[in-house]
LOLODREN-134592 format. One line per field, with one value per residue (C-alpha): residue number from 1; x, y, z. Coordinates in nm, 3 decimals, m for minus. Layout:
BEGIN
resi: [NUM  ...] .
x: [X  ...] .
y: [Y  ...] .
z: [Z  ...] .
END
This chain:
BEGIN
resi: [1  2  3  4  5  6  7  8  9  10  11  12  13  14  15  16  17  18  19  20  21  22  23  24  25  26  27  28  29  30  31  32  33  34  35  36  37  38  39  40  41  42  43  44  45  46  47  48  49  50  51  52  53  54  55  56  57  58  59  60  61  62  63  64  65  66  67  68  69  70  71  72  73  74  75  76  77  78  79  80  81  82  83  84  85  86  87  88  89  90  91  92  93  94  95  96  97  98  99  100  101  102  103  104  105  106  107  108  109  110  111  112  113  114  115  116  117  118  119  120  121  122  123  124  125  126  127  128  129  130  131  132  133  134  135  136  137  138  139  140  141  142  143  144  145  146  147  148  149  150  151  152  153  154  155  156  157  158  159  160  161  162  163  164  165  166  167  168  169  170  171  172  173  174  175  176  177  178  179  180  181  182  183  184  185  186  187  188  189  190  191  192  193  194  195  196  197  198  199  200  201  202  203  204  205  206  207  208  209  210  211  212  213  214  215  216  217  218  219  220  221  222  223  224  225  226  227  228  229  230  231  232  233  234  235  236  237  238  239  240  241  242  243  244  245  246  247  248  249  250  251  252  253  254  255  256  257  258  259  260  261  262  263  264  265  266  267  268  269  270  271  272  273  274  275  276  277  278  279  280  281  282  283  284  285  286  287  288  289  290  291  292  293  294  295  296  297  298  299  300  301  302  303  304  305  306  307  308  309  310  311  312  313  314  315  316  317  318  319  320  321  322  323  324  325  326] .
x: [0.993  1.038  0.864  0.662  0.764  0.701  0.563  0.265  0.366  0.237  m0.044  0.088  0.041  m0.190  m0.237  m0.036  0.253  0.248  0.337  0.651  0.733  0.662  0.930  1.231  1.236  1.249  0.920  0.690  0.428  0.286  m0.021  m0.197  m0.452  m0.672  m0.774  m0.625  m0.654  m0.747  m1.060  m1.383  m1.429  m1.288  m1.204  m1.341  m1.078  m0.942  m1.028  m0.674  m0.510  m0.688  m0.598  m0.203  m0.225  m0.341  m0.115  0.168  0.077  0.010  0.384  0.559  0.698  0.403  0.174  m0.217  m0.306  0.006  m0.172  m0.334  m0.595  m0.628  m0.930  m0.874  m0.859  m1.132  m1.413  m1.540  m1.759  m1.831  m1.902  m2.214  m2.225  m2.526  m2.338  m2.016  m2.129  m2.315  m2.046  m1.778  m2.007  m2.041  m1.681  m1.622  m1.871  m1.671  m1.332  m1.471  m1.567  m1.231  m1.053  m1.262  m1.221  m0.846  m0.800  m0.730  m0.831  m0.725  m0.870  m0.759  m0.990  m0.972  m1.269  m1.193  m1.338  m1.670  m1.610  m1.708  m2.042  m2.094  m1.860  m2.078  m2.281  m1.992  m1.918  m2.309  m2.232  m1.927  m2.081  m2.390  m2.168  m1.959  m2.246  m2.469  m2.126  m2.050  m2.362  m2.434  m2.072  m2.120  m2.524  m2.389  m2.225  m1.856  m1.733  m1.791  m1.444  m1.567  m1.862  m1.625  m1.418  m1.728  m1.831  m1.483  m1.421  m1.720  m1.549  m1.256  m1.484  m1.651  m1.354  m1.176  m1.514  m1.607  m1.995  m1.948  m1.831  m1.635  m1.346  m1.389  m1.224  m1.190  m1.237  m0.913  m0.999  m0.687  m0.572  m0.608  m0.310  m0.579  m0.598  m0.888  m1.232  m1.096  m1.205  m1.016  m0.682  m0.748  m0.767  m1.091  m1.255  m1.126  m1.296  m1.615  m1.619  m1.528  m1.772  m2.086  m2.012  m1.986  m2.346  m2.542  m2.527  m2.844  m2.677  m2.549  m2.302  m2.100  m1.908  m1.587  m1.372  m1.546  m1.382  m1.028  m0.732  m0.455  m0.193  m0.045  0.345  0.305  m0.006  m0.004  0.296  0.177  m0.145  0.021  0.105  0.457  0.646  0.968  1.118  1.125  0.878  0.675  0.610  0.503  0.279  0.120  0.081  m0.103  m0.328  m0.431  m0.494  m0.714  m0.925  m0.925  m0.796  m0.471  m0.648  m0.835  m0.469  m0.425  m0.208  0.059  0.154  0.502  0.657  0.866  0.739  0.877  0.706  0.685  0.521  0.132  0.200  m0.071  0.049  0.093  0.421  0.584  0.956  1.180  1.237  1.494  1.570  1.255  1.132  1.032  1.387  1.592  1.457  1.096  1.134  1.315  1.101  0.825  0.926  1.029  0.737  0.532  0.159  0.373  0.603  0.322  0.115  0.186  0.394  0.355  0.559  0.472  0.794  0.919  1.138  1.384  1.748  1.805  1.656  1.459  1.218  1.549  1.704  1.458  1.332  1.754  1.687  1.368  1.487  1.780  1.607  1.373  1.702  1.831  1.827  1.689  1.884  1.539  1.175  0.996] .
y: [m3.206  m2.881  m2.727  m2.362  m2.165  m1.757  m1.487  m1.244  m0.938  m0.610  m0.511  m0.119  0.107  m0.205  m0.542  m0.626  m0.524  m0.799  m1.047  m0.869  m0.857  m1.179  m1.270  m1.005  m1.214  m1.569  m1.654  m1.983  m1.905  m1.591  m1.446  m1.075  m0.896  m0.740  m0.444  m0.239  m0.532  m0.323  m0.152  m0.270  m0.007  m0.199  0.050  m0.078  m0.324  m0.144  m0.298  m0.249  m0.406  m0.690  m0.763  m0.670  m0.892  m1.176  m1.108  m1.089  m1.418  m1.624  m1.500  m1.580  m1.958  m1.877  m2.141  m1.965  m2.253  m2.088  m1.785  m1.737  m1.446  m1.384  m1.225  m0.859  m0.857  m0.705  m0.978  m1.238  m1.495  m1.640  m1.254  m1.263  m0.889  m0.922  m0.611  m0.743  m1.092  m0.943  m0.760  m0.988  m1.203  m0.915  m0.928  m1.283  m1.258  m0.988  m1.127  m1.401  m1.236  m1.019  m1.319  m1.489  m1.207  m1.204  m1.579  m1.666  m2.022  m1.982  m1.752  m1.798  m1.737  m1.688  m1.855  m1.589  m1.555  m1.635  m1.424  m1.597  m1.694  m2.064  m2.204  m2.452  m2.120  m1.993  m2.261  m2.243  m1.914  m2.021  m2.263  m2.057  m1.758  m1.977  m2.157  m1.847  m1.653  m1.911  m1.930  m1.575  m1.528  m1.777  m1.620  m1.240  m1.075  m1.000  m0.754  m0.364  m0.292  m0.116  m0.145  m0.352  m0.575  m0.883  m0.897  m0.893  m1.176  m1.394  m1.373  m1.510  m1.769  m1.877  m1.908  m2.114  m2.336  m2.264  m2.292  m2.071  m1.698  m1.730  m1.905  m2.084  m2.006  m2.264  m2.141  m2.287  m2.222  m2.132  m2.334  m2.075  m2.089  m2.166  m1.796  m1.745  m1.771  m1.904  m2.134  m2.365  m2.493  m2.848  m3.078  m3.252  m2.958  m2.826  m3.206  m3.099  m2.770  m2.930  m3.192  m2.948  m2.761  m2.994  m3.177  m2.870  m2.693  m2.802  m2.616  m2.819  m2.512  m2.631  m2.910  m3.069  m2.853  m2.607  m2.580  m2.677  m2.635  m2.375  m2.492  m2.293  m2.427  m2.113  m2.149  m2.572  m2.568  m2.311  m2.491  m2.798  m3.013  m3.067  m2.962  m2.911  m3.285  m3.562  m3.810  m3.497  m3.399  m3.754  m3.777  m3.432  m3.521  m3.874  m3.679  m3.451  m3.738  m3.891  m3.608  m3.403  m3.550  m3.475  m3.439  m3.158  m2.970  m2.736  m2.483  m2.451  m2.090  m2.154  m1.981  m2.053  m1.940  m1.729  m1.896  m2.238  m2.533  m2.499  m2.152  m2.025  m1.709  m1.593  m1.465  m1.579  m1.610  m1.659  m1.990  m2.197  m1.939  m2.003  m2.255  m2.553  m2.512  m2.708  m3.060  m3.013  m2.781  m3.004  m3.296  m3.120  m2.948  m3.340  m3.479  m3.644  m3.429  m3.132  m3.104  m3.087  m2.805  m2.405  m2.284  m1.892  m1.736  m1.483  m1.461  m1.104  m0.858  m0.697  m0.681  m1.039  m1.118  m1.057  m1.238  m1.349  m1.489  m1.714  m1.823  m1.937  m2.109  m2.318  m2.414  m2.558  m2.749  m2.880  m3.006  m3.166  m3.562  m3.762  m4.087  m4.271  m4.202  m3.881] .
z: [m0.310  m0.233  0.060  m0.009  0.276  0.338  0.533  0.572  0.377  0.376  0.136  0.123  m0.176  m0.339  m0.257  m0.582  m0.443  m0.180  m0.483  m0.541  m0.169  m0.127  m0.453  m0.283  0.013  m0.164  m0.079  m0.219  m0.031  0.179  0.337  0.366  0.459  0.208  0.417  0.745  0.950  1.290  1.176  1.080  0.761  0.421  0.110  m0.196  m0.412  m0.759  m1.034  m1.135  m0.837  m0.832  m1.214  m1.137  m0.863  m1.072  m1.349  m1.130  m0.913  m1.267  m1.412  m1.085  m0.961  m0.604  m0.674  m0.640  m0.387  m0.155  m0.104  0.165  0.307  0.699  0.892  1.052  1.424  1.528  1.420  1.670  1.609  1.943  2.083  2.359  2.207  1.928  1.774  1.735  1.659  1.358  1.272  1.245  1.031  0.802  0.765  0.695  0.459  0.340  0.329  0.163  m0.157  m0.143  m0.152  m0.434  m0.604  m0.587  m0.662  m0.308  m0.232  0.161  0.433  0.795  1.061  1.430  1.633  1.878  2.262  2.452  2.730  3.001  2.847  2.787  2.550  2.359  2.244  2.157  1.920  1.778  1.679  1.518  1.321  1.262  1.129  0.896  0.744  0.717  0.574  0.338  0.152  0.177  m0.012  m0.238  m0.359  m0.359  m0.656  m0.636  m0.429  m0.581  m0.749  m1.052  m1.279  m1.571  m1.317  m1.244  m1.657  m1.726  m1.470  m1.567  m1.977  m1.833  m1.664  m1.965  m2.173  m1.921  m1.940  m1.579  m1.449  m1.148  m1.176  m0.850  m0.765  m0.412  m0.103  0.216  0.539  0.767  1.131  1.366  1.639  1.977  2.229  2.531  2.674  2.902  2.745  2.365  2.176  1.908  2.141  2.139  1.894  1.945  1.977  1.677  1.546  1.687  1.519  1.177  1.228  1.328  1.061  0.771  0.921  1.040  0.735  0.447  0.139  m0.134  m0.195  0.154  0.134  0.263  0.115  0.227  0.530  0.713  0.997  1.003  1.278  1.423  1.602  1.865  1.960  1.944  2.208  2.430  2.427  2.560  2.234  2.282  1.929  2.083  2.015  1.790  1.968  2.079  1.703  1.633  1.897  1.806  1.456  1.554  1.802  1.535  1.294  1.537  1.651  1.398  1.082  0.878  0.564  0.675  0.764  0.487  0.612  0.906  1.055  1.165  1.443  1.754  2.075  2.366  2.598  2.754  2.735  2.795  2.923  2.739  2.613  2.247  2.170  1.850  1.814  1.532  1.438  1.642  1.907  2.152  2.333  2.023  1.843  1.627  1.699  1.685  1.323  1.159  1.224  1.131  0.811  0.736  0.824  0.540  0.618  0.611  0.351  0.096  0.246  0.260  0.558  0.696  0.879  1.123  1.325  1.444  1.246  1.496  1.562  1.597  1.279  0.945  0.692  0.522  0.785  0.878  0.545  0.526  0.876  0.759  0.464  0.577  0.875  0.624  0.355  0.629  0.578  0.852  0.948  1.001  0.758  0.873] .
END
């Protein structure tokens, strides 16, 4: 089986122009934002974007359930700042309909920082914001695109036999790389998140696919899980099966790192020339709980590389047969 591997591509001039970015670079897979990712202020979708992008996704070989969305920035959940707190919420909220709207089953979220509050209320305002986000999303109308755009949806709906107007969208919280204050580096708290969330919640609209993990190889290693070698993949992947679950991994972000080993600090690298490299890539684009689930990329563009190069890298580290069974 082939693996679907891309990139986060840029959204400019339309968001359906990210399909056919996404197809020049050889991409099976890829990610965007669906606004300017650095402010808070979100211009209204166009109802003809939105229909080009579907168009294009449905006529190319990107299967929908490899696309993925990814918060702005600037939101933080776990802010102490009331302001902030109710603003990021705002914007998941937000995103979530965008993405609905688009056909985008996948939105990636940062848990983001306490700072220097107590953590555990920075995870009850996690939790609180998700749940409250989620079922807000799923009561609202669609997002304002243009007076034609939801009735024109909902047809499409009815012929297809559906009972909802909206197609879902699962929430996949982000591994952190363990900076100061953060939430979301280890595993078992990642667990406890999950967990909260799927109990403390009372709407029959929230389920267990309501929400999942994005892991992220940069942040994983720098955070101390050791991706860099064969046995240190394996033990990783068990350690994430125990504490968190590998059925609720839906999505990996894969990038090397600059950095070392539990150094904390989140500097991506392009695949194979930082500090995981060959050993720990190939094992993992082999792995069984891998091969069958999206892979990002959000490696650097610069002199030593571009998005080509390192799609040509990953593939070839993941057609690479394996002496013993991954």
């Amino acid at each position: 089986m082939s693996i679907r591997v891309g990139f986060h591509v840029s959204i400019s001039g339309g968001i359906s122009n990210s399909v056919d970015t996404a197809l020049k670079i050889g991409c099976s897979a890829f990610q965007i934002f669906t606004r300017n990712p650095r402010g808070w202020a979100a211009k209204p979708l166009q109802e003809e974007d939105v229909i080009n992008f579907r168009k294009k996704l449905a006529n190319s070989n990107i299967d929908r359930n490899s696309v993925v969305v990814h918060m702005p920035y600037l939101p933080n959940l776990c802010s102490p700042n009331n302001e902030l707190y109710k603003k990021s919420t705002s914007t998941l909220i937000e995103e979530l309909q965008r993405s609905s709207a688009l056909g985008i089953p996948y939105i990636v979220l940062h848990l983001g920082k306490y700072r220097g509050t107590d953590k555990n209320m920075g995870i009850n305002q996690i939790i609180e914001a998700c749940n409250f986000a989620f079922e807000n999303y799923l009561k609202s109308p669609l997002p304002s695109i243009s007076s034609s755009f939801p009735t024109r949806l909902t047809e499409k709906k009815k012929k297809d036999n559906s009972n909802n107007d909206k197609d879902t969208v699962t929430i996949l919280l982000e591994n952190s790389a363990g900076e100061k204050n953060s939430i979301g580096s280890k595993f078992d708290e990642l667990g406890l998140i999950l967990d909260k969330l799927r109990s403390s919640n009372n709407s029959h609209r929230i389920n267990n696919n309501s929400f999942g993990i994005c892991l992220d190889t940069c942040h994983a290693f720098v955070a101390g899980y050791d991706l860099g070698s064969k046995n240190g993949v394996y033990e990783t992947l068990d350690k994430f099966n125990k504490e968190v679950g590998l059925k609720n991994l839906k999505l990996i972000h894969l990038n090397d790192s600059k950095d070392k080993l539990n150094s904390n600090h989140d500097r991506h690298e392009h695949i194979d020339l930082g500090k995981i490299g060959k050993e720990g890539f190939r094992t993992l684009l082999n792995h069984e709980s891998v091969k069958k689930l999206p892979i990002i990329m959000e490696t650097p563009i610069d002199s030593k590389r571009d998005d080509s190069d390192n799609l040509k890298v990953v593939l070839d580290l993941s057609t690479l047969v394996q002496q013993d069974n991954l």
